[in-house]
C-alpha positions in Angstrom: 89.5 10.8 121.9 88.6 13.4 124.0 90.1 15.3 127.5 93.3 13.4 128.8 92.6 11.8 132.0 96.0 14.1 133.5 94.3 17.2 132.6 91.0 16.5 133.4 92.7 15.8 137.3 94.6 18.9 137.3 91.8 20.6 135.9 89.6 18.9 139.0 92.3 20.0 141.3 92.8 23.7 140.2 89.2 24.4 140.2 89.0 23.1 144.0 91.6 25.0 145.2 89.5 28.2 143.3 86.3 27.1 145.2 88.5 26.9 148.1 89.5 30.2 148.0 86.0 31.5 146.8 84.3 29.9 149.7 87.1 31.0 152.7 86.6 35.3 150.6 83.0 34.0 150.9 83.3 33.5 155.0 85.8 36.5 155.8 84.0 39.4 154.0 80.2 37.9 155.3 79.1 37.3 151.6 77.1 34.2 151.8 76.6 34.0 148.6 80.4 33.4 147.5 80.7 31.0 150.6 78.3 28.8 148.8 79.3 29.0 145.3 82.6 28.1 146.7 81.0 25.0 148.7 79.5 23.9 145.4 82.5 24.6 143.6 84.3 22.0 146.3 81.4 19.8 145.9 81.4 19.7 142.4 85.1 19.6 141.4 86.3 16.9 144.4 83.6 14.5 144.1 81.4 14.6 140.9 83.7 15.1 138.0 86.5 12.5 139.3 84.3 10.3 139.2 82.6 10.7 135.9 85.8 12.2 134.3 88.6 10.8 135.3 89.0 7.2 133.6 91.3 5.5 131.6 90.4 6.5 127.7 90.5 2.3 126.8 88.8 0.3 129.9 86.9 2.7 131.4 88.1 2.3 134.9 87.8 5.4 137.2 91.8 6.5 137.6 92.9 7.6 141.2 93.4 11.3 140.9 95.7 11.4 143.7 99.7 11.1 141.6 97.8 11.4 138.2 100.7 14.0 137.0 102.9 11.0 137.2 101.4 8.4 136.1 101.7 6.7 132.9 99.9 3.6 132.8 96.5 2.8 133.2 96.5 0.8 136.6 93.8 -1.5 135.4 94.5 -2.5 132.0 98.1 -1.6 131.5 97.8 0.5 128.2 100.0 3.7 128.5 97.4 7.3 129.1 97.5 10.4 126.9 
């Protein structure tokens, strides 16, 4: 079936706070460099893959990644989520 919709979201979120943190080393110590891998990072992990990622396994719908840990049915069609 593939990645769980819940740990594809924490997965999202975990890799946001890292490009967070990359970004703000990235800022402090003058590297550049690390400031924008960390802006892609942010990018990347807050916008793209939510939206292409996170989605109920059985309709398809994109799943609101904001109380994902909690939830247990799919919104949209009802079934219950990996």
């Amino acid at each position: 079936m593939g990645v769980s919709p819940r740990n594809a979201a924490r997965f999202c979120w975990v890799m946001t706070i890292l490009g967070f943190i990359i970004g703000a080393i990235g800022m402090a110590t003058g590297y550049m460099y690390l400031f924008y891998i960390g802006l892609i990072m942010l990018v990347l992990f807050m916008i793209v893959l939510p939206t292409i990622v996170v989605r109920c396994p059985y309709c398809k719908e994109k799943l609101p990644t904001r109380g994902m840990a909690n939830m247990k049915k799919c919104p949209y069609c009802g079934k219950e989520l990996p």
